[in-house]
KEVEX-581388 format. One record per residue (C-alpha): chain; x, y, z. Coordinates in nm, 2 decimals. Layout:
REM residues N
<site "A",<X,Y,Z>>,
...
***
This chain:
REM residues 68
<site "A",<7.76,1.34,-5.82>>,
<site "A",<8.10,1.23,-5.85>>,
<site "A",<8.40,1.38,-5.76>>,
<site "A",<8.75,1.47,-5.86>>,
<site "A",<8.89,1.10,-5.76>>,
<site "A",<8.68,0.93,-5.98>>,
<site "A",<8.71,1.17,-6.31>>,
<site "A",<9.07,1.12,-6.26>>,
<site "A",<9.05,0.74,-6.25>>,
<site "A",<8.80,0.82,-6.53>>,
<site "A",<9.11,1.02,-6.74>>,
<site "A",<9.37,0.71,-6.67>>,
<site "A",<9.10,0.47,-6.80>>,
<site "A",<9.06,0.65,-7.14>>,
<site "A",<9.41,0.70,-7.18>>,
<site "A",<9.44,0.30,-7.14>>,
<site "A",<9.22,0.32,-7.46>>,
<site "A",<9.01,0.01,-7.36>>,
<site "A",<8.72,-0.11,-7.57>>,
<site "A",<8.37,0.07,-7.47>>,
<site "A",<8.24,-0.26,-7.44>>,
<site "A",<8.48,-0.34,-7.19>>,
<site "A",<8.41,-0.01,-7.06>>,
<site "A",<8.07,-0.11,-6.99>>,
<site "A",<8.11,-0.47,-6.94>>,
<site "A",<8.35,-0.35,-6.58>>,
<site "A",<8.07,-0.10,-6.50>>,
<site "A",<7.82,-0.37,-6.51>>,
<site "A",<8.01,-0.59,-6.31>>,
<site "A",<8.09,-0.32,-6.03>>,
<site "A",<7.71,-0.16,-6.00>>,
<site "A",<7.44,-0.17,-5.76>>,
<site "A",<7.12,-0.33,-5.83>>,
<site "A",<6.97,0.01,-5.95>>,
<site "A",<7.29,0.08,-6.17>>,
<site "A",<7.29,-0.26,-6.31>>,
<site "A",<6.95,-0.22,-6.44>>,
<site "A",<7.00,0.16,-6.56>>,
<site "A",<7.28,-0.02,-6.77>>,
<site "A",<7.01,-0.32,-6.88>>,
<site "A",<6.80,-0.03,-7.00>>,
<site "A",<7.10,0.15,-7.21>>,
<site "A",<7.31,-0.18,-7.30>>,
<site "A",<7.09,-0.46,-7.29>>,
<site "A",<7.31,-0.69,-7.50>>,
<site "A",<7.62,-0.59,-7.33>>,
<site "A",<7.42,-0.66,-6.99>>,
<site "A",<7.34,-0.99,-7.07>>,
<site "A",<7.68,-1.14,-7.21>>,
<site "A",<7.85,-0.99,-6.87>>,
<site "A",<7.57,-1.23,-6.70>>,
<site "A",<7.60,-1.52,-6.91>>,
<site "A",<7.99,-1.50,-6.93>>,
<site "A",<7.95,-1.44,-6.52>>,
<site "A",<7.84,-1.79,-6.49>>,
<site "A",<8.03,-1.95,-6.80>>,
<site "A",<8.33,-2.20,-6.69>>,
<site "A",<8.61,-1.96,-6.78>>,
<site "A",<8.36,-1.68,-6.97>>,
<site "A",<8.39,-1.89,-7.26>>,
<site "A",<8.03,-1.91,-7.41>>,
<site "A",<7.89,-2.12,-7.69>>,
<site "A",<7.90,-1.86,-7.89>>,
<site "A",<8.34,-1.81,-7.90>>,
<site "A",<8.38,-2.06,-8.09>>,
<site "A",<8.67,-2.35,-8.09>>,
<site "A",<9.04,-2.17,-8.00>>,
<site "A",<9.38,-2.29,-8.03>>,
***
């Protein structure tokens, strides 16, 4: 269980009104092996672009495209 500290960090990360995806993306990259792979199970997708941008040269995948 969590505690009080972490639902108000919780509260002042909603308020930000970041993306879910980011959301998930920064849970990904702060869990534990079993966390991680609870998060594979729910957000496969989301799992896998946090690996693949992990190990991309700047997080830039094939896949961004050309940006000016």
């Amino acid at each position: 269980m969590s505690g009080l500290f972490d639902y108000r960090v919780a509260t002042q990360l909603a308020a930000s009104d970041p993306p879910f995806d980011a959301l998930v993306m920064a849970a990904v990259m702060k869990a534990d092996s079993t966390n991680r792979a609870r998060l594979g199970v729910a957000f496969p997708e989301l799992v896998a672009e946090t690996t693949a941008r992990y190990v991309a040269a700047g997080g830039l995948l094939d896949t961004d495209g050309a940006r000016s």
